[in-house]
BANU-649842 format. One record per residue (C-alpha): residue number from 1; x, z, y. Coordinates in Angstrom, 3 decimals, padded with zeros to 6 digits, always signed. Example, Ala and Ser with C-alpha at 12.3 -4.5 7.8 and 13.67 -1.06 7.14 Angstrom:
BANU-649842
resi/x/z/y
1/+012.300/+007.800/-004.500 .
2/+013.670/+007.140/-001.060 .
This chain:
BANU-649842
resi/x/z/y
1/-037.757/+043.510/+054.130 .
2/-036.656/+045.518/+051.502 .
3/-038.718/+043.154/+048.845 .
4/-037.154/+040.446/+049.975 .
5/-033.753/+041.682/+050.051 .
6/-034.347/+042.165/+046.212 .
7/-036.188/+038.876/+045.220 .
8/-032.999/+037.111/+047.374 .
9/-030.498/+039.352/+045.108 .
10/-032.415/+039.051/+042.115 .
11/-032.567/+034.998/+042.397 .
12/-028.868/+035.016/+043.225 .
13/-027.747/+037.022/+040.003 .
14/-030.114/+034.401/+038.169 .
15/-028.586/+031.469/+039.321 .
16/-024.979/+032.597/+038.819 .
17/-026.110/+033.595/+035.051 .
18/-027.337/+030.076/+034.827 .
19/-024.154/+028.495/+036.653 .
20/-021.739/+030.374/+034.183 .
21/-024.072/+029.518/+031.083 .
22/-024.045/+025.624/+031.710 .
23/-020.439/+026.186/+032.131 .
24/-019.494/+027.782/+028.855 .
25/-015.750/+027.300/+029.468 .
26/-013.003/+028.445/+026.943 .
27/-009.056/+027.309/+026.584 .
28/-006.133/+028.260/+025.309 .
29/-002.710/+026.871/+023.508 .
30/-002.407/+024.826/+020.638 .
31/+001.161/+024.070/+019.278 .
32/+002.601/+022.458/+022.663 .
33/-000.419/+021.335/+024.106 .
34/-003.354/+023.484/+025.762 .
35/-007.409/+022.594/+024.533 .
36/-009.990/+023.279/+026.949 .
37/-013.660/+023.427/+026.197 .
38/-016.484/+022.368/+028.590 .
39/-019.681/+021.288/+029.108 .
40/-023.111/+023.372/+027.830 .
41/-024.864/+024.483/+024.606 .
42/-025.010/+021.410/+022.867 .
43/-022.723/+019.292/+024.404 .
44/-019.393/+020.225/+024.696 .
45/-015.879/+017.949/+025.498 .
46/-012.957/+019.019/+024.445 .
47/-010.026/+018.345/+025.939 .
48/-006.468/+018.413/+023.967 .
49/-003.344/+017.844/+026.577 .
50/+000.280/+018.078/+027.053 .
51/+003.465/+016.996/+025.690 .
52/+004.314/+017.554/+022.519 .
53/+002.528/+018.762/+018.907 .
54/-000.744/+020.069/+018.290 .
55/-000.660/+023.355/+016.229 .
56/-001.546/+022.575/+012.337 .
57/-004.460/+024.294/+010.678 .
58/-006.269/+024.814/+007.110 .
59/-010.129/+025.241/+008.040 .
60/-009.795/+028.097/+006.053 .
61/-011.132/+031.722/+007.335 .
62/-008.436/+033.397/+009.242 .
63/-006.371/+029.354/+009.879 .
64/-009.311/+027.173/+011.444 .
65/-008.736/+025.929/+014.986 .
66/-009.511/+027.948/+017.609 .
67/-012.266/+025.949/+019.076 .
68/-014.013/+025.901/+016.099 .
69/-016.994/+028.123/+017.231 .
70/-017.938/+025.285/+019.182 .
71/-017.495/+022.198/+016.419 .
72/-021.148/+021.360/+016.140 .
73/-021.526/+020.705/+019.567 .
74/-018.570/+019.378/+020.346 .
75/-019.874/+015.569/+021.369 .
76/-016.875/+014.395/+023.180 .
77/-013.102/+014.896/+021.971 .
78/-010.630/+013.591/+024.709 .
79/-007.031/+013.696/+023.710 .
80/-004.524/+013.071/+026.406 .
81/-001.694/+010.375/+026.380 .
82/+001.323/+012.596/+025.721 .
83/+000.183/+014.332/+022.738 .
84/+002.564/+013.329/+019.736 .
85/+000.359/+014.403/+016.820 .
86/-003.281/+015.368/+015.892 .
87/-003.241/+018.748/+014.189 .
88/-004.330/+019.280/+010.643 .
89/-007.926/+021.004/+010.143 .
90/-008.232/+020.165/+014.193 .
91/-011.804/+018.637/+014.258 .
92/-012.526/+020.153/+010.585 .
93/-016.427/+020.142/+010.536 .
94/-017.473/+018.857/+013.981 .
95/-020.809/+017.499/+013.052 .
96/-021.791/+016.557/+016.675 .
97/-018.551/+014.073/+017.024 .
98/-019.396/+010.547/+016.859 .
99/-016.404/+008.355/+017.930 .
100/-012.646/+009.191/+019.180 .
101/-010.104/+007.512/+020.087 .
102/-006.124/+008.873/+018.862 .
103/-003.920/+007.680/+021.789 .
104/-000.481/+005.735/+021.496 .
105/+001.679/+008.645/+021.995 .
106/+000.285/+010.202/+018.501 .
107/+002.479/+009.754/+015.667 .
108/+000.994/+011.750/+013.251 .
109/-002.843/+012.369/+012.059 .
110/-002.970/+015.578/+010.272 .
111/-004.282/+016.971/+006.688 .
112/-008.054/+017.545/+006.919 .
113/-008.281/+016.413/+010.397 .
114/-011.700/+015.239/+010.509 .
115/-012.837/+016.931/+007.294 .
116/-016.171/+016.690/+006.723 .
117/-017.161/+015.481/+010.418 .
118/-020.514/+013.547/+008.907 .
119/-021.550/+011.554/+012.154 .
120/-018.502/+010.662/+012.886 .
121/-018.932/+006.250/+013.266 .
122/-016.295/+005.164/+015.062 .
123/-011.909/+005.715/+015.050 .
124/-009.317/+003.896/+017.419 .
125/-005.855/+004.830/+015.959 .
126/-003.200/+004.787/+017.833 .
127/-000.381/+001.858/+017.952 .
128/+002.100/+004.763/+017.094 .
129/+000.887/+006.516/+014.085 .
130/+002.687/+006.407/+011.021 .
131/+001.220/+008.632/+008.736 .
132/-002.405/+009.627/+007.887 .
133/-002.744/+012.532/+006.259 .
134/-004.486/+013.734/+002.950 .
135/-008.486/+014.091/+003.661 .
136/-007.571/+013.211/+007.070 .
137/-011.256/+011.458/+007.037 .
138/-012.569/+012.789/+004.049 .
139/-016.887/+012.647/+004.021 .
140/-017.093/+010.906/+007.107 .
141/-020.004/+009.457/+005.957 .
142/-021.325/+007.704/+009.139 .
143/-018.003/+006.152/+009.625 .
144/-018.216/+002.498/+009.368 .
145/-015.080/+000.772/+010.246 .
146/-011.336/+001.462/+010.869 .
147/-008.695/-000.449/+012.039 .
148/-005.281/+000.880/+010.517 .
149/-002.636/+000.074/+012.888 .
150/+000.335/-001.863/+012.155 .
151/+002.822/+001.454/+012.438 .
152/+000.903/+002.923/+009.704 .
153/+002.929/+003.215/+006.443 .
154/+001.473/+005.794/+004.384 .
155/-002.818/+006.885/+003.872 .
156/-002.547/+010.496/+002.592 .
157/-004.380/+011.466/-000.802 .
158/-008.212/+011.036/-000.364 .
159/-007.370/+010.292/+003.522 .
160/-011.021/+008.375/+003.412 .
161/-012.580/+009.272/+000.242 .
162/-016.533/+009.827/+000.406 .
163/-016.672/+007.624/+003.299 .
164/-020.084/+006.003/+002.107 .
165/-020.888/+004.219/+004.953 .
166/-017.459/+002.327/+005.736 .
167/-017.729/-001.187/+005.012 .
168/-014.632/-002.530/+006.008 .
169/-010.822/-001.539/+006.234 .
170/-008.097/-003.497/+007.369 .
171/-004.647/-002.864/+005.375 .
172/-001.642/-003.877/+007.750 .
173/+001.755/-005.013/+006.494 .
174/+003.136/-001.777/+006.936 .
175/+001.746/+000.448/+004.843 .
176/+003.447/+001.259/+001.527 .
177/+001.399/+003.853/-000.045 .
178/-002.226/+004.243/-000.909 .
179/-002.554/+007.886/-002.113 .
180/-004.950/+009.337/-004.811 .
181/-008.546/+009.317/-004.405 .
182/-007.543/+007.386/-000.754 .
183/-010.657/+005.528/-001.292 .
184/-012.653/+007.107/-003.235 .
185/-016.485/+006.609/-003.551 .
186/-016.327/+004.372/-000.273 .
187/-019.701/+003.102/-001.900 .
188/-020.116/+000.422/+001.285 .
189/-016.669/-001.334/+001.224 .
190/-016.951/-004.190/-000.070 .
191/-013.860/-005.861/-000.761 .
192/-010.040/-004.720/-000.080 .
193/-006.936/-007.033/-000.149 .
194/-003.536/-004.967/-000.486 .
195/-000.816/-005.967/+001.453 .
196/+002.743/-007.777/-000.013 .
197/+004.001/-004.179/+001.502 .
198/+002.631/-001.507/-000.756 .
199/+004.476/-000.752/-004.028 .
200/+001.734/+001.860/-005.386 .
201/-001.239/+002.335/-005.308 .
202/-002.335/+005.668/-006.645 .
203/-004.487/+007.401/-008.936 .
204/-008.146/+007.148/-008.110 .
205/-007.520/+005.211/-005.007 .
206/-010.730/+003.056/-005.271 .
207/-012.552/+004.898/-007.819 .
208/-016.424/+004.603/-007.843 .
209/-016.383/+002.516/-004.957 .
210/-019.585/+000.734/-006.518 .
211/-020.145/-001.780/-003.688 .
212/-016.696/-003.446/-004.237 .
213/-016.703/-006.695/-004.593 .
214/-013.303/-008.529/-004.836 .
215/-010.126/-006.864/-005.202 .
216/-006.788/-008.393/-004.451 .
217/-003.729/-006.929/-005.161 .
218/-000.098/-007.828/-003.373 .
219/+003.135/-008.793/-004.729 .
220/+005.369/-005.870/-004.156 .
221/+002.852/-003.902/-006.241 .
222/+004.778/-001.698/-008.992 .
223/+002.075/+000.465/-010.389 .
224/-001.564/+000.740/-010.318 .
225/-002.732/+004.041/-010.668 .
226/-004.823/+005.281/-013.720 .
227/-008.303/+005.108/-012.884 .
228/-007.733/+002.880/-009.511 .
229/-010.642/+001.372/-009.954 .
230/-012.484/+002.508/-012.352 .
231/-016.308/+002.163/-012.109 .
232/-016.175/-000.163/-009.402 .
233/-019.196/-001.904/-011.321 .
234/-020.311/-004.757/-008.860 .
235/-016.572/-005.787/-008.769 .
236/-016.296/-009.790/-009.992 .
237/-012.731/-010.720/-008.293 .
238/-010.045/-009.307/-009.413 .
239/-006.131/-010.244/-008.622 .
240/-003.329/-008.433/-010.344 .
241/+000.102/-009.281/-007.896 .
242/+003.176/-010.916/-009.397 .
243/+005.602/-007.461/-009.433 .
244/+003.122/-005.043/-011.490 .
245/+004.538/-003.822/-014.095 .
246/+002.938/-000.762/-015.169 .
247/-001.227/+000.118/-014.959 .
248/-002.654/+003.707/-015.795 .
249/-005.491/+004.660/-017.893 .
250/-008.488/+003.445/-017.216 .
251/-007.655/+001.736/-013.937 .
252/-010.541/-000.845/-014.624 .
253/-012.903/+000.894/-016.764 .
254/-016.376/+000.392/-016.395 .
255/-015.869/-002.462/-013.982 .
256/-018.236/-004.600/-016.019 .
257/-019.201/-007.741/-013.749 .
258/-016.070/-009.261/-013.530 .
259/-016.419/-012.860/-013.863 .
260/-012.506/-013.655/-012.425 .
261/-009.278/-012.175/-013.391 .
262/-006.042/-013.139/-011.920 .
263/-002.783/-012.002/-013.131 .
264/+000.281/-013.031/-011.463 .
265/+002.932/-011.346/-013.269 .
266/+005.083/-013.524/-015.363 .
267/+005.765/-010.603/-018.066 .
268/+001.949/-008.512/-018.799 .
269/+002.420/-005.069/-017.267 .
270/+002.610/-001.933/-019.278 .
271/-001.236/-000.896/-019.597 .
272/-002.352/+002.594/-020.628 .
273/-005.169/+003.568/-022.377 .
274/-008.257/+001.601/-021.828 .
275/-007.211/-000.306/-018.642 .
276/-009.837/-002.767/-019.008 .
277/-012.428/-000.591/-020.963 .
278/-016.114/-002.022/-020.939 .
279/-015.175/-005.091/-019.239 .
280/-016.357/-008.401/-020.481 .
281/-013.999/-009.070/-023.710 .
282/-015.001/-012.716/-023.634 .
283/-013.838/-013.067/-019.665 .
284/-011.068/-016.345/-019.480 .
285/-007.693/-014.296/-017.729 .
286/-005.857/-016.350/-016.008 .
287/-002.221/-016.205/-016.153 .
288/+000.956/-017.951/-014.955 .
289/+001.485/-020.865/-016.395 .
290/+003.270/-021.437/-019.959 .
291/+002.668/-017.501/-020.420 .
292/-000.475/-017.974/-022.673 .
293/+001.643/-016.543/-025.917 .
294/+003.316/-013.680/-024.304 .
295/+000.146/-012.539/-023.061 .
296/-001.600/-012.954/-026.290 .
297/+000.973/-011.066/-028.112 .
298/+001.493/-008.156/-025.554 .
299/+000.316/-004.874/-026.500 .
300/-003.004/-004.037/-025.117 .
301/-003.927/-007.329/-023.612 .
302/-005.336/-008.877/-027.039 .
303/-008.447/-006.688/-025.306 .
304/-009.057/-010.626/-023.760 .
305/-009.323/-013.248/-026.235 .
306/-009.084/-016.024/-024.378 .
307/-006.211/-016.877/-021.495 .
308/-006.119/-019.792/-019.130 .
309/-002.122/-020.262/-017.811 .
310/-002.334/-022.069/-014.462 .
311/-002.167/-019.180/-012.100 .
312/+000.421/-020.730/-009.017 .
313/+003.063/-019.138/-007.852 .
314/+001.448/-019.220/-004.144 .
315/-001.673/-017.078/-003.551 .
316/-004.959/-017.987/-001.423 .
317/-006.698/-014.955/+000.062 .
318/-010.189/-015.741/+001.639 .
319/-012.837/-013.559/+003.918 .
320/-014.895/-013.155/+006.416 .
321/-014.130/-011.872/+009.877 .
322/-017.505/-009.847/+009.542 .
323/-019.352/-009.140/+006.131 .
324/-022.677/-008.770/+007.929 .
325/-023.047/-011.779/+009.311 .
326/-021.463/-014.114/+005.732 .
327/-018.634/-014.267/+003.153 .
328/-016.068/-016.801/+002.349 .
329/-015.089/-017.759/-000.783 .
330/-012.607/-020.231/-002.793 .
331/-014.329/-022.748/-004.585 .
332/-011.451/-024.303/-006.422 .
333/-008.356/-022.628/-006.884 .
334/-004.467/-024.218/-006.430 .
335/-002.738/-024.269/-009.759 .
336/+000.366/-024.442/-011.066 .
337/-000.447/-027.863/-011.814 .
338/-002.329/-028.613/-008.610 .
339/-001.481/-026.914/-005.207 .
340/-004.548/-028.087/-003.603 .
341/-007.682/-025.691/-002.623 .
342/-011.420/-025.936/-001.636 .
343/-012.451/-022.831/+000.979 .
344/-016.175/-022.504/+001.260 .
345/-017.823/-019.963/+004.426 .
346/-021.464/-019.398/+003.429 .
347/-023.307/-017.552/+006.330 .
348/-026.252/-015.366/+005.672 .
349/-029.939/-015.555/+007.698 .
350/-029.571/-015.810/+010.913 .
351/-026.007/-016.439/+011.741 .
352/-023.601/-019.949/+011.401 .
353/-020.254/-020.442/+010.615 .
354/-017.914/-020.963/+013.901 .
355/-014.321/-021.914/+012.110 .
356/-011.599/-020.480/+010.183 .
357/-009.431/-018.145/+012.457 .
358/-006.766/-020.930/+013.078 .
359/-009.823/-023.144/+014.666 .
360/-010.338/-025.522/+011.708 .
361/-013.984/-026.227/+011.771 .
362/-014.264/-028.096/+007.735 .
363/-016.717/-026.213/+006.073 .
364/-015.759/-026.791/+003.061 .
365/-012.344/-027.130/+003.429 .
366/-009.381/-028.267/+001.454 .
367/-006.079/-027.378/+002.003 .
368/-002.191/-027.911/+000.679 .
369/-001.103/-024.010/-000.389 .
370/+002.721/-024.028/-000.584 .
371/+003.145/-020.190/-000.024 .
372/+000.682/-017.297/-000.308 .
373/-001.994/-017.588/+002.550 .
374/-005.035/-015.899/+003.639 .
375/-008.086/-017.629/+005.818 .
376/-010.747/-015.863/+007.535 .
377/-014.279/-017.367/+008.409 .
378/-015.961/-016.479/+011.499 .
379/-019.700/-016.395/+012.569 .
380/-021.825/-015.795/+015.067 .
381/-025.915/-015.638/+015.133 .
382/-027.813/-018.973/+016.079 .
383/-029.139/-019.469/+018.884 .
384/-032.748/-020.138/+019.422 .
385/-033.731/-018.382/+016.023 .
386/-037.518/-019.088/+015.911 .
387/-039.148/-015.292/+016.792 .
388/-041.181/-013.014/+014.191 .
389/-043.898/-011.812/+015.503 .
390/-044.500/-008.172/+013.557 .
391/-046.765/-005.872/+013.979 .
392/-044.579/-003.635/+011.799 .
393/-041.485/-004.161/+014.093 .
394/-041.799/-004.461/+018.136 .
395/-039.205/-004.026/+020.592 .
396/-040.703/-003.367/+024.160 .
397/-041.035/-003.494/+027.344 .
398/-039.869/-007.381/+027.778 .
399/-038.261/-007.614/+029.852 .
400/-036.835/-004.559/+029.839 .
401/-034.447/-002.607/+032.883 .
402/-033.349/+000.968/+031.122 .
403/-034.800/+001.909/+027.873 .
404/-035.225/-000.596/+024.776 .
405/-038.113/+000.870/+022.771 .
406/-038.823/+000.101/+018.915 .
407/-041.279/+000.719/+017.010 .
408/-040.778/+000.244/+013.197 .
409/-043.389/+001.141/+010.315 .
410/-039.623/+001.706/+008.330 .
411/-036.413/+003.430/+009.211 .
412/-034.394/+001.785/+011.342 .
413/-031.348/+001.018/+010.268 .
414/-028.753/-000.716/+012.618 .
415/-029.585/-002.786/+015.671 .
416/-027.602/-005.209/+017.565 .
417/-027.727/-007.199/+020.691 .
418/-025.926/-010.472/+021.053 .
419/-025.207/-012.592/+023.919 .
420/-026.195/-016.407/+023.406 .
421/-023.079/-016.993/+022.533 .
422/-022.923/-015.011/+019.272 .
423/-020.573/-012.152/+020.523 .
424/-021.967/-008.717/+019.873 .
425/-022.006/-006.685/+022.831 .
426/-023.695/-003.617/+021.334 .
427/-024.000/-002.055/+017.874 .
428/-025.479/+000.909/+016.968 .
429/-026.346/+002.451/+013.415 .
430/-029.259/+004.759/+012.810 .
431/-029.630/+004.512/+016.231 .
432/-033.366/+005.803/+016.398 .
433/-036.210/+005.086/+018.263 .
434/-034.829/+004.106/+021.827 .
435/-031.764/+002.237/+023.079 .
436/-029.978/+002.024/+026.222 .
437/-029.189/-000.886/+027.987 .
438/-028.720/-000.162/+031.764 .
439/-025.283/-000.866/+031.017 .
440/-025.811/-004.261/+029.690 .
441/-025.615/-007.287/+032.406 .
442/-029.107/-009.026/+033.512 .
443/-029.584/-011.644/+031.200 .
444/-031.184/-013.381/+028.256 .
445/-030.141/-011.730/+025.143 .
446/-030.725/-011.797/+021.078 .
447/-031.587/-008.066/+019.408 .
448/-031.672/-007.772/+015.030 .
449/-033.359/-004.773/+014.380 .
450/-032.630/-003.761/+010.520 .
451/-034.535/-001.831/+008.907 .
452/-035.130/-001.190/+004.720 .
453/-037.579/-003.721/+004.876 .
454/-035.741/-006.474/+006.076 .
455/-034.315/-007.889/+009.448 .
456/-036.478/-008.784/+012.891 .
457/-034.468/-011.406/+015.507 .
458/-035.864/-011.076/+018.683 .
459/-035.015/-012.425/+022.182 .
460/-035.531/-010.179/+025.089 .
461/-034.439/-010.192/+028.929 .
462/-032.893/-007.053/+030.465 .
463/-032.860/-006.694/+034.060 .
464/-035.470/-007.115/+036.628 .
């Protein structure tokens, strides 16, 4: 009796020690709001709530948040309608995040926020932010995308700088500074159009981001930065807006493929030292018309020997709605002479071109530009894509309930499953061996599986 007494206590004790270690609870106060951390080793959520401010913080020893014991396996960060601003240093180094969302109550997004948070792939900002700080997002590195809401005026000093994997970045109307080193090294993004609302863009701000490949500059633009773009060596587009006046040292150097150079400013801007240093001296500029001699005789610009003038007063901005899929390009340019265009969407293997966002379906296209204008392509993948049958890439079982596995003689990269009508209902990058798709509606479906050696298309049926 006694015996079993003890075994009985003995597997009690055990199973509260287990019970309080999956439990691993902690909270406390931050600035107005109260954090709460839950979940086990491994996998925690934190929680931010309440009304008001989240406390500010360096991630500094002695000023780092005080959750931060827990930041690598923090997988989950929930914070609560109500909260008006993301502290600064909140999720510094929180390796096991992957995607959060900053609710509409948020105005604010902190300095060093997300500092060095490496798997970090995925941001929703809130509609009410206005400000992001400096190295808000600095070396995300696994962040691919972010949509900048249209409250958003200024992107703190290296706010996304070392970003390597983010390919894209939408620029809304309201923003009116771009900050030093705001861009920096973003060695994925491949093009960038500033808005007709920013009036500076600063130092650095797009510096080494060696995957750039057009660059498009707005009207209200005062100053470019020294070095804004220097060594962004795959760069061939480039358009200089109609208000610059002034460009910093360096701010093209080493940006030695461009074949296209646009400058819209009826007087040549100020340039410092070496603005266009090691680009092609023999490149035609294009400038407004009946400018050729000012230009010629400006100091600094006789860099160029050779200037076209019939750069229009109204600019046409083309791009694609998604890079991955195809591009979009302007095949003939409106003049001052000639306000007519040709738009050309080219899609890459494996996809089509659907129509220009306002349902146009001319591929090419021309159109009448009377006032600056921008036109966006959209694609989808085809349908019935003829299989490749590899015994280097296999997705299986097919059909398939739970678990999609591949098996790949190379790393895979990204894979995505499309319905049949194009839209993507899942993406996921690096996402290893085995996906889930319980959550995905029975039906036929189309996965590309990328991986360095290329891109497989295959169709496969989940459900029963």
């Amino acid at each position: 009796m006694k015996k079993t007494i003890l075994l009985l206590t003995i597997a009690f004790s055990l199973c509260a020690i287990n019970k309080a270690a999956s439990q691993d609870v902690a909270s406390g106060v931050t600035g107005e709001c109260v954090w709460t951390v839950t979940g086990t080793s491994g996998n925690y959520t934190l929680t931010i709530s309440g009304n008001g401010t989240m406390a500010d913080y360096t991630g500094k020893d002695g000023d780092r948040a005080p959750w931060y014991a827990w930041r690598n396996g923090i997988k989950t960060v929930d914070i609560k309608q109500g909260v008006t601003s993301v502290g600064g240093a909140a999720f510094y180094e929180c390796k096991g995040l992957t995607s959060v969302v900053i609710p509409n109550s948020a105005t604010k997004i902190g300095d060093k926020t997300f500092y060095n948070s490496r798997n970090l792939v995925s941001v929703i900002i809130g509609s009410s932010v206005t400000a992001i700080g400096n190295q808000a997002f600095y070396n995300c590195t696994d962040l691919t995308s972010v949509v900048i809401p249209n409250s958003v005026t200024t992107i703190g000093n290296a706010a996304f700088a070392y970003c390597s994997d983010l390919t894209s970045v939408a620029l809304p109307n309201s923003v009116t500074a771009i900050g030093t080193h705001a861009f920096t090294r973003c060695s994925s993004l491949t093009s960038v159009i500033i808005p007709n609302s920013v009036t500076a863009i600063g130092s650095h701000a797009f510096s080494g981001c060696d995957g750039l490949l057009s660059a498009i500059v707005g009207n209200a633009v005062t100053t470019i930065g020294h070095q804004a773009f220097y060594e962004c060596r795959a760069l061939h587009l480039v358009t200089v807006g109609s208000s610059v006046a002034t460009i910093g040292d360096y701010a093209f150097g080493w940006c030695t493929n461009v074949t296209e150079l646009y400058i819209r400013a009826q007087t040549p801007p100020q340039l410092g030292e070496d603005v266009f240093g090691y680009m092609n001296k023999n490149l035609s500029v294009h400038v407004p018309c009946e400018t050729t001699d000012v230009y010629q005789s400006a100091a600094g610009w006789d860099y160029f020997g050779d200037y076209v003038a019939d750069v229009a007063e109204a600019n046409i901005i083309v791009k694609s709605s998604d890079p991955t899929m195809g591009t979009a390009i302007v095949k003939q340019r409106n003049t001052c002479t000639e306000n007519v265009a040709v738009i050309e969407a080219i899609a890459k293997g494996g996809y089509r071109f659907v129509q220009w966002h306002d349902g146009n379906t001319d591929n090419p296209r021309t159109v009448t530009v009377t006032e600056d204008v921008i036109f966006i392509a959209d694609f989808d993948i085809k349908v019935g894509i003829t299989e490749v049958v590899s015994s280097t890439v296999v997705a299986y079982p097919n059909p398939v309930r739970n678990v999609l596995h591949i098996r790949s003689a190379a790393v895979v990269e990204q894979v995505g499953i499309y319905d049949l009508c194009g839209k993507p209902v899942k993406l996921i990058t690096a996402p290893g061996r085995e996906i889930n798709v319980s959550d995905l509606a029975s039906g036929l479906y189309l996965v590309r599986i990328t991986t360095a050696d290329g891109e497989t298309v295959r169709k496969i049926v989940i459900g029963n």
